[in-house]
mmCIF file of the C-alpha atoms, coordinates in Angstrom:
data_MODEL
# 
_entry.id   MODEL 
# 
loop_
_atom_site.group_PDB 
_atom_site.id 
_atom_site.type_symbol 
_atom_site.label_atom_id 
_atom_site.label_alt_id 
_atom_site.label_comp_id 
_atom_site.label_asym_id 
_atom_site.label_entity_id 
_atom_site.label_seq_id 
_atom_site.pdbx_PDB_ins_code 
_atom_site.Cartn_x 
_atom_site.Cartn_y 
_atom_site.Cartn_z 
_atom_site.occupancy 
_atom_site.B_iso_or_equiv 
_atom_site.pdbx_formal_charge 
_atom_site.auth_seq_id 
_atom_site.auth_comp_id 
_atom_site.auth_asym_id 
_atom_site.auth_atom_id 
_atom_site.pdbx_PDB_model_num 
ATOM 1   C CA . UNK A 1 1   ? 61.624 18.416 18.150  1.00 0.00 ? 1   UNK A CA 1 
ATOM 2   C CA . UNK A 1 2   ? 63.749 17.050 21.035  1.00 0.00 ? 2   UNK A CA 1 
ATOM 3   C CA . UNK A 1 3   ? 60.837 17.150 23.636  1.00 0.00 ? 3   UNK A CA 1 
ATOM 4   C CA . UNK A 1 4   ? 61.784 15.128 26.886  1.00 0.00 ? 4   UNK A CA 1 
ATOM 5   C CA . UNK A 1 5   ? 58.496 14.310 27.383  1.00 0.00 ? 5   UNK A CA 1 
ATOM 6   C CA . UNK A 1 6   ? 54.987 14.147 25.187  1.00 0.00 ? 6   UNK A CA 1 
ATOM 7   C CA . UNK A 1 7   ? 51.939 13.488 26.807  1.00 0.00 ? 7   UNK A CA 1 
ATOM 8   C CA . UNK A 1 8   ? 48.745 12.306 24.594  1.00 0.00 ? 8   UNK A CA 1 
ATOM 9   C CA . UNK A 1 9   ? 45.361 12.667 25.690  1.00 0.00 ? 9   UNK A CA 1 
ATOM 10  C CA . UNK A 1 10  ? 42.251 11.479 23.962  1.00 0.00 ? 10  UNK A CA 1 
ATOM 11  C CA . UNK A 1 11  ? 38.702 10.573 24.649  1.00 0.00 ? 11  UNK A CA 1 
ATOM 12  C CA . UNK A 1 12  ? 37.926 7.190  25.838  1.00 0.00 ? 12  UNK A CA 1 
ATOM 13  C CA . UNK A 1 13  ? 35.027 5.545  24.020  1.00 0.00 ? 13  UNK A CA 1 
ATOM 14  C CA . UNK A 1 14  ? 31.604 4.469  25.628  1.00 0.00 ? 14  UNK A CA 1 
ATOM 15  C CA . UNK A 1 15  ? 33.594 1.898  27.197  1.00 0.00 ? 15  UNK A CA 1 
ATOM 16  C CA . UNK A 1 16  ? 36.367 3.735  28.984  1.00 0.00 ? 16  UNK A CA 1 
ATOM 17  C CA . UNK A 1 17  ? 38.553 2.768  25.709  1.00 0.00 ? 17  UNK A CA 1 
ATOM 18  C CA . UNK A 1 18  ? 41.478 4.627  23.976  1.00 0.00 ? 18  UNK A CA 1 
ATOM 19  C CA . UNK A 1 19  ? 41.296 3.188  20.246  1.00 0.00 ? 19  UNK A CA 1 
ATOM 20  C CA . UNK A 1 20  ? 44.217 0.369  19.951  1.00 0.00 ? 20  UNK A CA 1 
ATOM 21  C CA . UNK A 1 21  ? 45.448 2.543  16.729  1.00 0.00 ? 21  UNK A CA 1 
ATOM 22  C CA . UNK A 1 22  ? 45.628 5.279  19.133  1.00 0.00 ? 22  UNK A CA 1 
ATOM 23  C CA . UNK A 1 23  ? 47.887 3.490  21.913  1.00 0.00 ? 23  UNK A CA 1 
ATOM 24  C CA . UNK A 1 24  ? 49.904 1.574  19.218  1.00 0.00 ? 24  UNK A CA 1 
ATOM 25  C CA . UNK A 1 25  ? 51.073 4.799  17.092  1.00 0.00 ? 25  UNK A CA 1 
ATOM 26  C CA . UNK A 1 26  ? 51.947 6.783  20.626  1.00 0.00 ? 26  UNK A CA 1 
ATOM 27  C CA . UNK A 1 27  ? 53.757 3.429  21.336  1.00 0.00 ? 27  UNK A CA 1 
ATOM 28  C CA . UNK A 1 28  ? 55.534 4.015  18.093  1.00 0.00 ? 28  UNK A CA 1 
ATOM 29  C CA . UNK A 1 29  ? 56.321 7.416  18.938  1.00 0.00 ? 29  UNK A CA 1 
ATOM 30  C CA . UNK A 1 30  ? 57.312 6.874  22.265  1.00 0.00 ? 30  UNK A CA 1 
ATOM 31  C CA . UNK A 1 31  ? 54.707 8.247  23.849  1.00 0.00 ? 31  UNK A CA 1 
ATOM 32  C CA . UNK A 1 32  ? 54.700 6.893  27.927  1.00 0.00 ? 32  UNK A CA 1 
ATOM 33  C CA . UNK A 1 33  ? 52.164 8.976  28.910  1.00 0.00 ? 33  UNK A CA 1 
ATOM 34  C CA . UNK A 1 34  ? 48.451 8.859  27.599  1.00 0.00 ? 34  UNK A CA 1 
ATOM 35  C CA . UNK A 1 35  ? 45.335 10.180 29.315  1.00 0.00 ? 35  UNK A CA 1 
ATOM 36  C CA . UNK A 1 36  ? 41.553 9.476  28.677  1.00 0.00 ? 36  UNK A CA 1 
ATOM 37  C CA . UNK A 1 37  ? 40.520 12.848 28.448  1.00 0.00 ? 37  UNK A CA 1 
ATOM 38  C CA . UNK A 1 38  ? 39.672 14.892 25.497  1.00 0.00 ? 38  UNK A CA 1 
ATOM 39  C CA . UNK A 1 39  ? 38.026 18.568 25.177  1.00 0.00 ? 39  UNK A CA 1 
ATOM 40  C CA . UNK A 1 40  ? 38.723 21.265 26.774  1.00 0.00 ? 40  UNK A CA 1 
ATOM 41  C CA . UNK A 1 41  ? 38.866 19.738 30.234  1.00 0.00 ? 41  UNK A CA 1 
ATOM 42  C CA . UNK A 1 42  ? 42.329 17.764 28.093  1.00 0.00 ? 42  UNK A CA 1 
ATOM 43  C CA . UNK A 1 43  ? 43.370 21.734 26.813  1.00 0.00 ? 43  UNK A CA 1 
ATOM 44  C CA . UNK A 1 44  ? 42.713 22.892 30.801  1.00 0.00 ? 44  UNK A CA 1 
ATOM 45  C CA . UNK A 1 45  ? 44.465 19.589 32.470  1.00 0.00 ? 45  UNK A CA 1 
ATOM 46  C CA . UNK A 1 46  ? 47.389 20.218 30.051  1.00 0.00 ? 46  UNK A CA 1 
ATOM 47  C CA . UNK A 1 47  ? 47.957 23.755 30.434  1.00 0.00 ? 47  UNK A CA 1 
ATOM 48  C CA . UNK A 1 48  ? 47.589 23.977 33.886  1.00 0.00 ? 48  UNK A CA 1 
ATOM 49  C CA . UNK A 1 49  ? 48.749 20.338 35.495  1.00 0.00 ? 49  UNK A CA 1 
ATOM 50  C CA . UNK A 1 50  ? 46.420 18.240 37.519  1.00 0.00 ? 50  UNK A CA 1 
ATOM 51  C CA . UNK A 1 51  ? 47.345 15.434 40.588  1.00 0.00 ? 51  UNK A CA 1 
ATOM 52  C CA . UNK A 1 52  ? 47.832 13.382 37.179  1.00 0.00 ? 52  UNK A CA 1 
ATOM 53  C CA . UNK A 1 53  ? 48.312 15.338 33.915  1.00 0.00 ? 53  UNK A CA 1 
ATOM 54  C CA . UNK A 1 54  ? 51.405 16.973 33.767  1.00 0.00 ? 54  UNK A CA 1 
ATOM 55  C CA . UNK A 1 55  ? 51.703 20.723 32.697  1.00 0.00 ? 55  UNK A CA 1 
ATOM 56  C CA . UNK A 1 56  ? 52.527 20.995 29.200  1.00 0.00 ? 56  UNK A CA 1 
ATOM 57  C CA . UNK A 1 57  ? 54.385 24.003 27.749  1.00 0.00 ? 57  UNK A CA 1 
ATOM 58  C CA . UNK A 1 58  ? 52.512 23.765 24.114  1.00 0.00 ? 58  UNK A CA 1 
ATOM 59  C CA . UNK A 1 59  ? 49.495 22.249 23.241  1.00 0.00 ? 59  UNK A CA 1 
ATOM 60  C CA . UNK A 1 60  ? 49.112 20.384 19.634  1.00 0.00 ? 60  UNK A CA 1 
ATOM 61  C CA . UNK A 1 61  ? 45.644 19.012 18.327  1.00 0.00 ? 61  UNK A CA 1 
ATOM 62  C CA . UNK A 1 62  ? 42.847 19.209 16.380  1.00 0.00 ? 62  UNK A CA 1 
ATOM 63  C CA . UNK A 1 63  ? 39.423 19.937 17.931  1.00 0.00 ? 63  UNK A CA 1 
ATOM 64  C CA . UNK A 1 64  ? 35.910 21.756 17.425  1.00 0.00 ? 64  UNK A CA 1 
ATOM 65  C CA . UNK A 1 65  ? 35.503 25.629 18.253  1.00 0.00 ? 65  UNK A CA 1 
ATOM 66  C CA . UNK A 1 66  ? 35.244 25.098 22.130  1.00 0.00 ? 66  UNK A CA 1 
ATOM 67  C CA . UNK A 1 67  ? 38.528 23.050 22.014  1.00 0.00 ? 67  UNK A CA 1 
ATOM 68  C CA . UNK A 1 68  ? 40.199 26.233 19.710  1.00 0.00 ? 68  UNK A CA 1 
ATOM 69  C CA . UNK A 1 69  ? 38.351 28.557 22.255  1.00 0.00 ? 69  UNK A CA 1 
ATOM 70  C CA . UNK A 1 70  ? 39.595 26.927 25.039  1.00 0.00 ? 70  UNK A CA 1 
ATOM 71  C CA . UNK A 1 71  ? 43.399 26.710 23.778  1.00 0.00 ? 71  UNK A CA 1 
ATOM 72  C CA . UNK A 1 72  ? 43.313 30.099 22.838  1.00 0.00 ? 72  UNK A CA 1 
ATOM 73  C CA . UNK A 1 73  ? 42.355 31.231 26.423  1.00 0.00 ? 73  UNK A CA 1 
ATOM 74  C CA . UNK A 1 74  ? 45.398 29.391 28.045  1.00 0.00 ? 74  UNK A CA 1 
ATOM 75  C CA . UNK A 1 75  ? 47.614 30.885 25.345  1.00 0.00 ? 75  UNK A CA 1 
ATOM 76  C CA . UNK A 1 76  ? 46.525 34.451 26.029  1.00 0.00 ? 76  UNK A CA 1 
ATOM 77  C CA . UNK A 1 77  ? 46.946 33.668 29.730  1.00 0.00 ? 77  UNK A CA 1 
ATOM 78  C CA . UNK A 1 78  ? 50.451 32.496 29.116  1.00 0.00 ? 78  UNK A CA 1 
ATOM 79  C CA . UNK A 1 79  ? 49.649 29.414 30.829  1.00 0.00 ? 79  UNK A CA 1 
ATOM 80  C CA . UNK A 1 80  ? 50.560 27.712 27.637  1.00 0.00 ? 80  UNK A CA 1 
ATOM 81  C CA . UNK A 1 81  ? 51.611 27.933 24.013  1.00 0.00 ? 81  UNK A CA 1 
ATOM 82  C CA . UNK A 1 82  ? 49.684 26.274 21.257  1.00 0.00 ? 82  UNK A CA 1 
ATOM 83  C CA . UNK A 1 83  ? 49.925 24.939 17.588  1.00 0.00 ? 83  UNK A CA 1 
ATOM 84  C CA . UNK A 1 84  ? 46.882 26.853 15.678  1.00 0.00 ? 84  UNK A CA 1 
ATOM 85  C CA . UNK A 1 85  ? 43.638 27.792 16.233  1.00 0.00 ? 85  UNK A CA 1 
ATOM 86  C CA . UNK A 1 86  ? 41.826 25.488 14.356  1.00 0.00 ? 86  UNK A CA 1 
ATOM 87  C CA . UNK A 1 87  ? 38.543 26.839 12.174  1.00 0.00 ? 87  UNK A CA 1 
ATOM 88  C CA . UNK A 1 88  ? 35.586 24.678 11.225  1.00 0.00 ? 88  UNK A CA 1 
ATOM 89  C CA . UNK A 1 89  ? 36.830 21.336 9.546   1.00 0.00 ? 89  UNK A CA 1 
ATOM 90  C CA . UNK A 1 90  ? 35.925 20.607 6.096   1.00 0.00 ? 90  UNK A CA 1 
ATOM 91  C CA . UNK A 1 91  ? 36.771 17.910 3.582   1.00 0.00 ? 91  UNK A CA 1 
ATOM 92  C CA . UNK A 1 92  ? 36.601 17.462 -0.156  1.00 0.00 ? 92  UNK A CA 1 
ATOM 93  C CA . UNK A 1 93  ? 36.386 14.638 -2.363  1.00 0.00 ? 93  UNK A CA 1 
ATOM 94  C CA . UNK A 1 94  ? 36.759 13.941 -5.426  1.00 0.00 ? 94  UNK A CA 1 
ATOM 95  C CA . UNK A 1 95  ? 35.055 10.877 -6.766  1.00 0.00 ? 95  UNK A CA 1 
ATOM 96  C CA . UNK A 1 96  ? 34.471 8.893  -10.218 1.00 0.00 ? 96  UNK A CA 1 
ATOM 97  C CA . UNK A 1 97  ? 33.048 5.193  -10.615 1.00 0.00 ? 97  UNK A CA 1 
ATOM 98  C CA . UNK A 1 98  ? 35.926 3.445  -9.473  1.00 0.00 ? 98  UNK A CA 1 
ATOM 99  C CA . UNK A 1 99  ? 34.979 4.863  -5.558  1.00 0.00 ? 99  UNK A CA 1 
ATOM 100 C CA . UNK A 1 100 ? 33.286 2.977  -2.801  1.00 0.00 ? 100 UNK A CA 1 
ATOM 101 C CA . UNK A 1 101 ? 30.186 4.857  -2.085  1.00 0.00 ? 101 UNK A CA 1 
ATOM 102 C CA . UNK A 1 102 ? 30.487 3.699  1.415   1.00 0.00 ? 102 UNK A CA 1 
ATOM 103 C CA . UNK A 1 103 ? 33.739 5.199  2.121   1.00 0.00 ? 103 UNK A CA 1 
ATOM 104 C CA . UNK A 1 104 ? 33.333 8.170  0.440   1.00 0.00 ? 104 UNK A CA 1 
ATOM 105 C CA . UNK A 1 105 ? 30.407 8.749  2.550   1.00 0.00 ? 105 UNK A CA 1 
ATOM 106 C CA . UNK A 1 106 ? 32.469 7.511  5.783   1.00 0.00 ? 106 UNK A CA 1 
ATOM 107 C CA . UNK A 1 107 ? 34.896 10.181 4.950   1.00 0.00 ? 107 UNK A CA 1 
ATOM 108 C CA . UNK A 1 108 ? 32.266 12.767 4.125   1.00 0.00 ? 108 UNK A CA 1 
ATOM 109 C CA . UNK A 1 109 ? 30.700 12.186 7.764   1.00 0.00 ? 109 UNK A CA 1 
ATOM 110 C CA . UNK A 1 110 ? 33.767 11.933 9.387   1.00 0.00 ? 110 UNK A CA 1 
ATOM 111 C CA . UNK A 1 111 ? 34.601 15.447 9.314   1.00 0.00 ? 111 UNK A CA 1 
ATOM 112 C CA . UNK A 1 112 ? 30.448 16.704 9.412   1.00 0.00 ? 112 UNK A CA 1 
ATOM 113 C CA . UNK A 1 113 ? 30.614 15.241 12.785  1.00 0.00 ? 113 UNK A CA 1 
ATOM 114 C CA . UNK A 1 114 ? 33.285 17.371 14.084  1.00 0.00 ? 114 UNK A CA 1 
ATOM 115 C CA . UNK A 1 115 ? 30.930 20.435 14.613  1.00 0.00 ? 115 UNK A CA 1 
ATOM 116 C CA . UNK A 1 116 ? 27.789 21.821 12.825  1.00 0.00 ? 116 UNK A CA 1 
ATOM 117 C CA . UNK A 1 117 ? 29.998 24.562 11.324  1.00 0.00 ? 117 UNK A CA 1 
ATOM 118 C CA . UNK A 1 118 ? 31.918 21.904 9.267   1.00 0.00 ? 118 UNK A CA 1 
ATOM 119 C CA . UNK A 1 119 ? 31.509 21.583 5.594   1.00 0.00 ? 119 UNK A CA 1 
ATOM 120 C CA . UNK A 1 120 ? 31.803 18.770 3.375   1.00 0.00 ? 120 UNK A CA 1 
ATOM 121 C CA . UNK A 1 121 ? 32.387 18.886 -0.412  1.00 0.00 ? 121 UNK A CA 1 
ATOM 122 C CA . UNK A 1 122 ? 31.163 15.960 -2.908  1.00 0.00 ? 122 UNK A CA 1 
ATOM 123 C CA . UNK A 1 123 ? 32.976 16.598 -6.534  1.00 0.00 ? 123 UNK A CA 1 
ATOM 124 C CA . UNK A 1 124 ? 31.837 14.288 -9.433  1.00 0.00 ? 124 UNK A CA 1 
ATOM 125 C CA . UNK A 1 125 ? 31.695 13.858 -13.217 1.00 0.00 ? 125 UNK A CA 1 
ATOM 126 C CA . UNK A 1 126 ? 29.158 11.140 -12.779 1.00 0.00 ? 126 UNK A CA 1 
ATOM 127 C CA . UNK A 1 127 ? 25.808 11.772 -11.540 1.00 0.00 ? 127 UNK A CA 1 
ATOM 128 C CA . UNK A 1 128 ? 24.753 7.994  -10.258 1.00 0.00 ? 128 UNK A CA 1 
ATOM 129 C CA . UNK A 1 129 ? 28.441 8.260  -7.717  1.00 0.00 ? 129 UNK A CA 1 
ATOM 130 C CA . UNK A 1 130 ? 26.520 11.191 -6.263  1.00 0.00 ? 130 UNK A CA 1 
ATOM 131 C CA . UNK A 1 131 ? 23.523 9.641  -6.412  1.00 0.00 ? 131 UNK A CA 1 
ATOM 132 C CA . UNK A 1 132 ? 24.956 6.194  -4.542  1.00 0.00 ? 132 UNK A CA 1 
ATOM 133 C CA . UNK A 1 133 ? 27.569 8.977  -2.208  1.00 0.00 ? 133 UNK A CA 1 
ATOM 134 C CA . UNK A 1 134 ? 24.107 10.549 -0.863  1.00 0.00 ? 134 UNK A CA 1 
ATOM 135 C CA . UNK A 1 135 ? 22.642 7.190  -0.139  1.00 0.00 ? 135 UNK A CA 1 
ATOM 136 C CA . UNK A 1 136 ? 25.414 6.319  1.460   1.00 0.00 ? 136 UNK A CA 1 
ATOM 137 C CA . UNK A 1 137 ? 25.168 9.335  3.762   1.00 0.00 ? 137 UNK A CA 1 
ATOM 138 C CA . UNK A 1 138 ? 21.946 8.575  4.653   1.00 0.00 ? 138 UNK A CA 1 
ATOM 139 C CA . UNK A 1 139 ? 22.306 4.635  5.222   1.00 0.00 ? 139 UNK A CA 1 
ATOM 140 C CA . UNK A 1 140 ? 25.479 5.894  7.713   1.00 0.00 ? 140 UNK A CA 1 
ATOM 141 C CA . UNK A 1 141 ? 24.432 9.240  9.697   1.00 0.00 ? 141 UNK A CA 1 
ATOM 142 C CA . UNK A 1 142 ? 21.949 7.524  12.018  1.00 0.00 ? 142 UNK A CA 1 
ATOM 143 C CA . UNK A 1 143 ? 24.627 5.182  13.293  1.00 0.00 ? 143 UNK A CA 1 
ATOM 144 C CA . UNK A 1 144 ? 26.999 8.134  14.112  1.00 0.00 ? 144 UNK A CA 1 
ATOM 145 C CA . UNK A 1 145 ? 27.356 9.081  18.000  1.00 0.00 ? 145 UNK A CA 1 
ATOM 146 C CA . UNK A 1 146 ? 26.996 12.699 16.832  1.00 0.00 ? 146 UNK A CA 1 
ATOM 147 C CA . UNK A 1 147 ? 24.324 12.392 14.155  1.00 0.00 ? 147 UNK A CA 1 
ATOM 148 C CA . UNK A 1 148 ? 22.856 15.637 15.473  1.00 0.00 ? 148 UNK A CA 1 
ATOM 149 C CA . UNK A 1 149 ? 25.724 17.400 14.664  1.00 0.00 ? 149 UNK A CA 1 
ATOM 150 C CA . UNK A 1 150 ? 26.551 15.867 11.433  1.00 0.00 ? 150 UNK A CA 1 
ATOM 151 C CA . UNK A 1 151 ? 23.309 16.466 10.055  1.00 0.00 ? 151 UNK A CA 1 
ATOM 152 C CA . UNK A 1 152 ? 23.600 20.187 10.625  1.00 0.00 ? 152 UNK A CA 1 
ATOM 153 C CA . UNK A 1 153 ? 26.670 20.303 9.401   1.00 0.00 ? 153 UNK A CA 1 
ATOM 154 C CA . UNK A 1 154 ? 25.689 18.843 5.885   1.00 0.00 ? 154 UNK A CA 1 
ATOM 155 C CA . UNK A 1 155 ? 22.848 21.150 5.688   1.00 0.00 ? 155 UNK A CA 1 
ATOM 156 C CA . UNK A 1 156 ? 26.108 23.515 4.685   1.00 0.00 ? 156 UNK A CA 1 
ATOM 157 C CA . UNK A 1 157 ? 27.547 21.447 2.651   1.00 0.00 ? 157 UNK A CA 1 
ATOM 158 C CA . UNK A 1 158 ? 27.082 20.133 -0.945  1.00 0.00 ? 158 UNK A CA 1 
ATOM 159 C CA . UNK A 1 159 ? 27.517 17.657 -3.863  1.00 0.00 ? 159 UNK A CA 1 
ATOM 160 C CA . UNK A 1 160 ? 28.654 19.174 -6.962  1.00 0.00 ? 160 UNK A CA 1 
ATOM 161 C CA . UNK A 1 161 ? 28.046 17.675 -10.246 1.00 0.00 ? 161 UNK A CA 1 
ATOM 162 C CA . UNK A 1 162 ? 30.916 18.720 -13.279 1.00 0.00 ? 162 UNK A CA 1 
ATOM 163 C CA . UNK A 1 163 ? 31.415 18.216 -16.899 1.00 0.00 ? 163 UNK A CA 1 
ATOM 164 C CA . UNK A 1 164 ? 34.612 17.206 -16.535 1.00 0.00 ? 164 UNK A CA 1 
ATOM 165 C CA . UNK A 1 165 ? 37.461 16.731 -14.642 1.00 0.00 ? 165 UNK A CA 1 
ATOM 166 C CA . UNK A 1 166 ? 39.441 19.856 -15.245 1.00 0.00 ? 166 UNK A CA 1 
ATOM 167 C CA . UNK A 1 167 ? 36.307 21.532 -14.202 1.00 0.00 ? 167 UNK A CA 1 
ATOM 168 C CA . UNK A 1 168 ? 36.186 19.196 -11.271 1.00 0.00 ? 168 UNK A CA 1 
ATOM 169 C CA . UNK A 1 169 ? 39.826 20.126 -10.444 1.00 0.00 ? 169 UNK A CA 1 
ATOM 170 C CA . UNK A 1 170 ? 39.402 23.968 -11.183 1.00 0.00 ? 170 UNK A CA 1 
ATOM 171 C CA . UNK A 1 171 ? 37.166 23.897 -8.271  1.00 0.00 ? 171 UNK A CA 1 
ATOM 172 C CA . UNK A 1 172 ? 39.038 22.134 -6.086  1.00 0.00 ? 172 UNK A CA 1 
ATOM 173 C CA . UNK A 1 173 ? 41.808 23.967 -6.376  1.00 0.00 ? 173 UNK A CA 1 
ATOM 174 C CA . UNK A 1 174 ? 39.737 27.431 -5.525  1.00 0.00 ? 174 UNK A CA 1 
ATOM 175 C CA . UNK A 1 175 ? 37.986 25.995 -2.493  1.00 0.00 ? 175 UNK A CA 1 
ATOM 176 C CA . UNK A 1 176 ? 41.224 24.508 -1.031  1.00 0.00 ? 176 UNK A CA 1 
ATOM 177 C CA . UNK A 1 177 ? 39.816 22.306 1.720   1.00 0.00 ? 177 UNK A CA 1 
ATOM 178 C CA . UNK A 1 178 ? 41.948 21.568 4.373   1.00 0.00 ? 178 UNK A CA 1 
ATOM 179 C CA . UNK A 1 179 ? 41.340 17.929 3.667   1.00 0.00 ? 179 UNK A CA 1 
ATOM 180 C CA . UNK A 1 180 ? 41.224 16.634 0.308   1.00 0.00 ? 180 UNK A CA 1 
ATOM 181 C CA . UNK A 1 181 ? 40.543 12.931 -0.620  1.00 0.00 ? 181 UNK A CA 1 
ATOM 182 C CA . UNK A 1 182 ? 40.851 11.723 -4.182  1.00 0.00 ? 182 UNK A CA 1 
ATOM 183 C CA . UNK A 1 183 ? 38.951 8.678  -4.433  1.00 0.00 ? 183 UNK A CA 1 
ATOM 184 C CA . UNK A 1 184 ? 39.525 8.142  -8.156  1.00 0.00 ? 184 UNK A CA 1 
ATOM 185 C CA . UNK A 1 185 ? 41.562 5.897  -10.687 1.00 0.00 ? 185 UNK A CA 1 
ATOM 186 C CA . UNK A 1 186 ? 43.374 8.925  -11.966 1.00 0.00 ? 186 UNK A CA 1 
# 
């Protein structure tokens, strides 16, 4: 967009970490300027400036409702402008017997965790992937930082079972997730 400047920020790990895949793709985009901060103390550095975060004139991001509240405060100020509020995040996936359980479940949790307001979305033909996807789910959600979180968010969500796959599609196309993952041969 012909920015002179882009400043990242993201939330360091337990270890005071940016992810490497983080740091290499701003790299790639010519990012110079990254801060470990993420949140809406990132949304309030960035709108306003700090000693160390510049003042940015839009904000872009993802985030969960305190992050959308927060961005949407700074943009009614006029302190900033901003991409979108984001709503809840919510992912479906369609899966047959040629998916990994284990990822499938991955991606399942990977939006749950983003806020108990999230949804997930299991489609299937075959009952034992659902069967093996919920395992999965199980096996993975104690390990997650924000298993709390996750788990309340999957008491909204579900695992649909379908005769076939224009059924399975049909439904897909209705709910229109904002993130769809096709984890099937065809």
């Amino acid at each position: 967009a012909g920015c002179r400047e882009i400043v990242l920020c993201s939330p360091p790990d337990e270890n005071g970490a940016i992810h490497p895949a983080i740091l290499y793709a701003a790299r790639l985009c010519g990012i110079e300027k990254v801060f470990k901060i993420g949140g809406i103390q990132a949304v309030g550095a960035m709108a306003y400036g700090t000693e160390t975060v510049p003042r940015c004139f839009k904000i872009f991001g993802p985030g969960n409702q305190f992050v959308t509240c927060a961005k949407q405060l700074v943009a009614r100020e006029g302190a900033t402008a901003l991409d979108m509020p984001a709503g809840p995040s919510e992912v479906a996936i369609l899966a047959d017997e040629t998916c990994v359980p284990a990822f499938v479940a991955a991606d399942l949790l990977s939006q749950a965790e983003h806020g108990a307001d999230s949804q997930v979305l299991l489609v299937s033909t075959n009952e034992e992937v659902i069967a093996e996807v919920l395992g999965e789910l199980e096996a993975q959600i104690g390990d997650l930082p924000r298993h709390e979180i996750a788990a309340r968010a999957l008491e909204n969500s579900r695992a649909v079972l379908l005769e076939n796959s224009g059924e399975a599609i049909d439904l897909l196309n209705e709910y229109a997730a904002e993130h769809l993952i096709l984890a099937c041969a065809n």
